[in-house]
C-alpha positions in Angstrom: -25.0 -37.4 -12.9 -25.9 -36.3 -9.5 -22.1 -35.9 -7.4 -21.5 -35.4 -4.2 -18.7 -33.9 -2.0 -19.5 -34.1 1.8 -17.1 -32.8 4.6 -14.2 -34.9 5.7 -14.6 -36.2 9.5 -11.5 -38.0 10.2 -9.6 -36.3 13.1 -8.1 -33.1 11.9 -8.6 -33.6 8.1 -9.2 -30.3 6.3 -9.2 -30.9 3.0 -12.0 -31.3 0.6 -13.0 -33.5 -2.4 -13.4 -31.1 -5.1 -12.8 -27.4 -5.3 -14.6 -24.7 -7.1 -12.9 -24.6 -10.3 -13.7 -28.7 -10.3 -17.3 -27.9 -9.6 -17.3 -25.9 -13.2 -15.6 -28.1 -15.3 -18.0 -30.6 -13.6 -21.2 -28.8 -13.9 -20.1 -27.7 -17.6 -20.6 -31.5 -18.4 -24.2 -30.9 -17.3 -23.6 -32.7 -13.8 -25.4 -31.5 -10.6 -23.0 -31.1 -7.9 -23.6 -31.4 -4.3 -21.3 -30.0 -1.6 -22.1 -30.4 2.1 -21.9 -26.8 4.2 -19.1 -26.1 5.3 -16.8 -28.5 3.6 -14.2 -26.3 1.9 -13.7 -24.1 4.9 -10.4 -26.2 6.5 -8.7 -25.6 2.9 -9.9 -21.8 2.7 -13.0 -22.4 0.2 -16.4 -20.8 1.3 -19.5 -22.3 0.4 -20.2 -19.1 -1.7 -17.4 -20.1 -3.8 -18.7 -23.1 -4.3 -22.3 -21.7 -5.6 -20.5 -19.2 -7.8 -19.5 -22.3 -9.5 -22.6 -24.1 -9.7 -23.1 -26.4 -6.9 -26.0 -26.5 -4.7 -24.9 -26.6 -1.3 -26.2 -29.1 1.0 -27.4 -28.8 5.1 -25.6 -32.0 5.8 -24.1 -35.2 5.2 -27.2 -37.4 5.5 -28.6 -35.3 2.6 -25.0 -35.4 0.0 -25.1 -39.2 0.7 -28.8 -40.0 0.1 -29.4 -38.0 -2.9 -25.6 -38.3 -4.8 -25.0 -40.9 -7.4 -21.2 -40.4 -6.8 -19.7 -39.8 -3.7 -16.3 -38.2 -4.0 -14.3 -38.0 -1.0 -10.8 -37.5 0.2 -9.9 -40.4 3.0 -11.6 -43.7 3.8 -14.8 -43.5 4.6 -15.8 -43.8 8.7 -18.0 -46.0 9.9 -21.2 -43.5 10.1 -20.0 -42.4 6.4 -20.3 -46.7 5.3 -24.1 -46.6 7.1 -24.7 -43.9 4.8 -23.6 -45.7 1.6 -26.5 -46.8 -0.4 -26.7 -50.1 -2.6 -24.8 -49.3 -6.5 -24.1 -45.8 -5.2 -20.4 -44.9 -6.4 -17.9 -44.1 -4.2 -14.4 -42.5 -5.1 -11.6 -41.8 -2.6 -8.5 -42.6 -0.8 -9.0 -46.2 1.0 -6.4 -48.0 2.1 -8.3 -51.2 2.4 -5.3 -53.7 2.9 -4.9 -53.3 6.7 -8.4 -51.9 7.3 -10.5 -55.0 7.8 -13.4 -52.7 9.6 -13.2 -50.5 7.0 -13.4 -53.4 4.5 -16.4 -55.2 6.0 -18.2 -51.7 5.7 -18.3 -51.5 2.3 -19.1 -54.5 1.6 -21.8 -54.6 3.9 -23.2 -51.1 2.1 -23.2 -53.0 -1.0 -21.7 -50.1 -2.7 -19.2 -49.9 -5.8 -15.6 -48.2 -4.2 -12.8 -47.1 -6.4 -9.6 -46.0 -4.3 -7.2 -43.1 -5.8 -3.9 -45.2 -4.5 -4.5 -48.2 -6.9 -5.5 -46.3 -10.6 -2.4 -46.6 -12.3 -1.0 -44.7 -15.4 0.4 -46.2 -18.8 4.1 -45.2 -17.4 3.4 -47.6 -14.1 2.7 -44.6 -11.8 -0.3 -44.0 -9.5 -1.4 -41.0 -10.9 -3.6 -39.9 -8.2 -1.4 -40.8 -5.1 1.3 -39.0 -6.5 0.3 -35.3 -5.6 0.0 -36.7 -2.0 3.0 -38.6 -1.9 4.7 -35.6 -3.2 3.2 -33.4 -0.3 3.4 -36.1 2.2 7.5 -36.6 1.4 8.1 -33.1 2.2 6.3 -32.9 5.3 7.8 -35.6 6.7 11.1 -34.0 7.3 9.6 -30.6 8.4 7.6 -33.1 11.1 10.7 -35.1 11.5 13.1 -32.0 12.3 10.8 -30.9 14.7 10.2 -34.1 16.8 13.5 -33.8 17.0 13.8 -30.6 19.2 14.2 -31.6 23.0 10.9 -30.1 23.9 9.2 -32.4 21.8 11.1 -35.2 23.3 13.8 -35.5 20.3 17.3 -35.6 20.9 17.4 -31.5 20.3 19.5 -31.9 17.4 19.6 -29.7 14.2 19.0 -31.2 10.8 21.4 -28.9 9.0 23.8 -28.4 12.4 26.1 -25.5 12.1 30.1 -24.5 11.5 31.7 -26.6 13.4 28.8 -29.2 14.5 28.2 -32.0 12.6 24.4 -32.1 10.7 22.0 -34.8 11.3 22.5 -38.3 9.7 18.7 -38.8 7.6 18.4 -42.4 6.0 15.1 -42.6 3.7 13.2 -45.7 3.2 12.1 -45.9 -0.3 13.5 -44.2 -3.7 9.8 -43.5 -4.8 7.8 -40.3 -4.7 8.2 -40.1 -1.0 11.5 -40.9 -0.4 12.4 -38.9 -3.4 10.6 -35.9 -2.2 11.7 -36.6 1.9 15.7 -37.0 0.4 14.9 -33.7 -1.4 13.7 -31.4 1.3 16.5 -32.9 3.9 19.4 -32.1 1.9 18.2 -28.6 1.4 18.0 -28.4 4.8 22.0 -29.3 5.1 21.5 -33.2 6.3 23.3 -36.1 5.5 21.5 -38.2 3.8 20.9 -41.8 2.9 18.5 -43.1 0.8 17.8 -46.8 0.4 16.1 -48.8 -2.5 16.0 -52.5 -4.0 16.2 -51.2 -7.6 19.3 -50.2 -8.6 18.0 -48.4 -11.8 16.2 -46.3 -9.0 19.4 -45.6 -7.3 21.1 -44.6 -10.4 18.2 -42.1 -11.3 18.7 -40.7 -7.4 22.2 -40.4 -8.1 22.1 -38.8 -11.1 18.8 -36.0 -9.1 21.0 -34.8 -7.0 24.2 -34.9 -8.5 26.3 -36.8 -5.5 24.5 -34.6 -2.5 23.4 -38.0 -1.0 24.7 -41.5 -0.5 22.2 -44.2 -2.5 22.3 -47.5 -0.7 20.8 -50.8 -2.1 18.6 -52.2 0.5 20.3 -55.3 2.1 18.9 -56.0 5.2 22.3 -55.5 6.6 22.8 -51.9 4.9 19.0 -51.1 6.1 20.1 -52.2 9.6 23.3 -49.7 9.5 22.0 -47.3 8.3 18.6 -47.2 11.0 21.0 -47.0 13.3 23.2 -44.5 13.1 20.5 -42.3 11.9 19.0 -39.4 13.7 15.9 -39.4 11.4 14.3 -42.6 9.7 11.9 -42.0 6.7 9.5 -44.8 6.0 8.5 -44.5 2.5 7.8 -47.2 1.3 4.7 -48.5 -0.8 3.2 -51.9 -2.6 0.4 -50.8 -4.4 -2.7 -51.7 -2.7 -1.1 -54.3 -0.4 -0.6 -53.9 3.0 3.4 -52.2 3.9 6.4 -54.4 4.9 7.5 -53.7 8.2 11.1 -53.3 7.2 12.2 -51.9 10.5 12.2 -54.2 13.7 11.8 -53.5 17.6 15.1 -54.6 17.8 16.6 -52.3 15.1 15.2 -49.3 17.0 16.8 -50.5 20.4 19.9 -49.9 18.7 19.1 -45.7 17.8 20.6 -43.3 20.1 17.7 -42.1 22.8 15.7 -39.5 21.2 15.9 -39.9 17.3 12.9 -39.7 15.1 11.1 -42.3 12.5 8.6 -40.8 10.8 6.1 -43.8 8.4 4.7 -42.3 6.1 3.3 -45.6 4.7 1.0 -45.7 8.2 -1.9 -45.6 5.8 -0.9 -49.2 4.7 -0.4 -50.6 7.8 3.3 -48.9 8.7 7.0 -50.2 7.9 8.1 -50.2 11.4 7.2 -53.2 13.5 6.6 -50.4 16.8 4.2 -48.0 14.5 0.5 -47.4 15.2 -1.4 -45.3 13.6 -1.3 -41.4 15.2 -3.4 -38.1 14.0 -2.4 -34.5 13.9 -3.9 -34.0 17.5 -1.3 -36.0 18.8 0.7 -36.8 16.3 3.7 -38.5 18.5 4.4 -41.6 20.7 7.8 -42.8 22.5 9.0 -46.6 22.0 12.1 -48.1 22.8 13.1 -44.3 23.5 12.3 -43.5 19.8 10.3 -40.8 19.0 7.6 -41.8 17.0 5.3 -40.1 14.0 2.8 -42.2 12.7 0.2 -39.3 11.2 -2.2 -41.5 8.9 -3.3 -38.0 6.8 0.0 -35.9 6.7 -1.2 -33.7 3.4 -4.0 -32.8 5.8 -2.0 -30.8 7.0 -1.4 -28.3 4.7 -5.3 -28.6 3.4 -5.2 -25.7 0.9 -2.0 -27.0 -1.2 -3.1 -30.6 -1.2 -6.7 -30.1 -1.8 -5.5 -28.4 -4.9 -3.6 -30.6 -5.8 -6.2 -33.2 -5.6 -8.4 -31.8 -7.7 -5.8 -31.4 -10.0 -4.9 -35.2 -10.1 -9.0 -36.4 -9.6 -10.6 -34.1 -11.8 -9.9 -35.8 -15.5 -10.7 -39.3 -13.6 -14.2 -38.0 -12.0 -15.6 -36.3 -15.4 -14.8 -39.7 -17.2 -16.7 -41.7 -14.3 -19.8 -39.3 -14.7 -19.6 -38.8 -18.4 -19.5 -42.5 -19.1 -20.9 -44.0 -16.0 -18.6 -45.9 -14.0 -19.1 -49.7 -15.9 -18.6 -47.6 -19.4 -15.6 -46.0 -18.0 -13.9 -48.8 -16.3 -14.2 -51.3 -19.5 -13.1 -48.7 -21.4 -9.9 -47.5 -19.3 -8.1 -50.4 -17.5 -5.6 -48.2 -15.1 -9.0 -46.4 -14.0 -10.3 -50.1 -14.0 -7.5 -51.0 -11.0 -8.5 -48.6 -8.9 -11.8 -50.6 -8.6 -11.4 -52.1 -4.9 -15.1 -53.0 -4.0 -18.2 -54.2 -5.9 -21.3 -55.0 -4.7 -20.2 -56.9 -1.9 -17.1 -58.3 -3.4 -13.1 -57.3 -3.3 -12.2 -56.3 -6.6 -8.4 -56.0 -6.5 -5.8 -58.7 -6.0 -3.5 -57.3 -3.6 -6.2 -55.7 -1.8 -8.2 -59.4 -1.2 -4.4 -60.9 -0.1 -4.0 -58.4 2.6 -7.7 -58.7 3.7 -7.6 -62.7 3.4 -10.7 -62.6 1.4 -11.9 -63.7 -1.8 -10.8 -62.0 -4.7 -13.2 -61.8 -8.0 -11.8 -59.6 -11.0 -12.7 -56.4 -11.9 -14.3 -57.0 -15.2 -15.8 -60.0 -13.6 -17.7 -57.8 -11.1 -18.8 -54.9 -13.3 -20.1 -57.5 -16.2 -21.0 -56.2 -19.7 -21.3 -52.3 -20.0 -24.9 -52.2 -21.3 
């Protein structure tokens, strides 16, 4: 099979698709790899790297879309990326399609077949390939939340870890999964107080149990989520349904009750957000003040740090793409059913249940859409 890896476009997003050691294992299987010039270099990886590998490299993306079977990507495709998508042609990537309706009438409109990393689940009832981002993502969001937090960045100027004498910053976390677990982690290194909040008290007891009593776990009432939003310093939104568009958990009203100058930072923006006041932000400018709260809404955090989460990717992708291209993607969907849920778009129709709800659009079944494997 013919795969391609063209550069990423979206505002400030550095990472890449595949990396070198991806391209081998790829081009091992006797697959032609394509990789757009240039597309490595925001995560460190030259396009002679690449070739030492085995990949041809490519002057462009017009040329990795028109002549790749397999388009393998790390966010949602823009719109000049969906006019490039060719009828059947495979797409695999990051979508977000719940609260993207634009996004969503693109592919459908290319006719193309698009299977989103965030949905594939594992036997265990992970996500498998959001993980490594989520994990990345967590952890960022308190380095970004500590400092919105300084005064020059219109923050309160207070200290996550404070000092002898000075009280630290109160941290509540949104969410006990591999965000919140990963934010709750890096703030209580950092000498917060922290909160963490959760509907699943077998969650709570696991988060207990992590850190040994170095945070308070809270069950999620709306009256305990209230509280603890405001008296916080520093909200975490972390909270995910897979596929399906976020909550908004936190309410104008809640933040109108923050001291002047605290922080939320969603990290479920790429779902739509949890806080009624969040719109989606990019590294450029990354900030916004509402109701005097300082607001980071970043909709590719791990782009950030391209060179950890690119390998990371990879990591996570790789056994996933070599099944797609050894089987072909019907063979490999009928034969793997959490590969199967990441299955979003096919040929013109919305292929995943939560997905279709958030869209308000028909929903036909995965198996239904792919038919028999031939």
């Amino acid at each position: 099979m013919r795969i391609g890896v063209p550069r990423e476009i979206k505002n400030h997003e550095y990472r890449v698709g595949l990396t070198p050691a991806g391209v081998r294992e790829l081009v091992a299987h006797h697959h032609e790899v394509l990789i757009e010039t240039g597309a490595g270099v925001g995560s460190g990886i030259a396009d002679s790297a690449y070739e030492q590998a085995g990949a041809r490299i490519a002057p462009d993306a017009a040329s990795v879309f028109a002549r790749a079977e397999l388009i393998v990507k790390v966010k949602e495709p823009q719109p000049a990326e969906c006019a490039m998508l060719r009828p059947g042609q495979v797409l695999f990537t990051y979508l977000h399609l719940a609260p993207d309706p634009v996004q969503a009438r693109g592919l459908l409109a290319a006719d193309c077949v698009a299977i989103a990393y965030e949905t594939v689940t594992s036997p265990q009832g992970g996500l498998p390939l959001l993980t490594p981002m989520s994990e990345v993502a967590g952890r960022l969001s308190v380095q970004a939340g500590a400092h919105a937090l300084e005064k020059a960045q219109g923050g309160a100027g207070i200290l996550l870890g404070g000092v002898p004498g000075v009280a630290p910053a109160e941290v509540a976390v949104i969410g006990g999964g591999v965000v919140g677990y990963n934010a709750a982690r890096i703030a209580v290194g950092m000498g917060a107080s922290v909160t963490i909040l959760d509907t699943a008290p077998r969650r709570l007891n696991e988060l207990d149990t992590l850190f040994d009593g170095r945070l308070k776990t809270v069950y999620a009432t709306r009256e305990a989520l209230e509280h603890s939003v405001c008296h916080a310093d520093l909200v975490i939104g972390a909270v995910l349904l897979p596929g399906a568009a976020a909550p908004k958990l936190v309410s104008r009203a809640m933040l109108g009750q923050m001291r002047e100058g605290s922080v939320v930072v969603d990290v479920a923006i790429d779902q739509g957000g949890c806080f009624e006041t969040s719109r989606a932000t990019t590294h450029q400018n990354p900030t916004y003040v509402e109701e005097g709260i300082v607001h980071y809404c970043v909709a590719n955090i791990p782009g950030a740090v391209a060179r950890t989460s690119t390998l990371a990717l990879t990591n996570a992708t790789l056994p996933y793409l070599l099944r797609l291209a050894n089987q072909g993607y019907r063979q490999a969907l009928h034969a793997d059913a959490h590969l199967r849920a990441g299955l979003n778009v096919h040929r013109g129709a919305i292929t995943h249940p939560a997905v279709a709800q958030g869209l308000g659009l028909p929903y036909q079944p995965a198996l239904a859409a792919i038919g028999e494997t031939g």
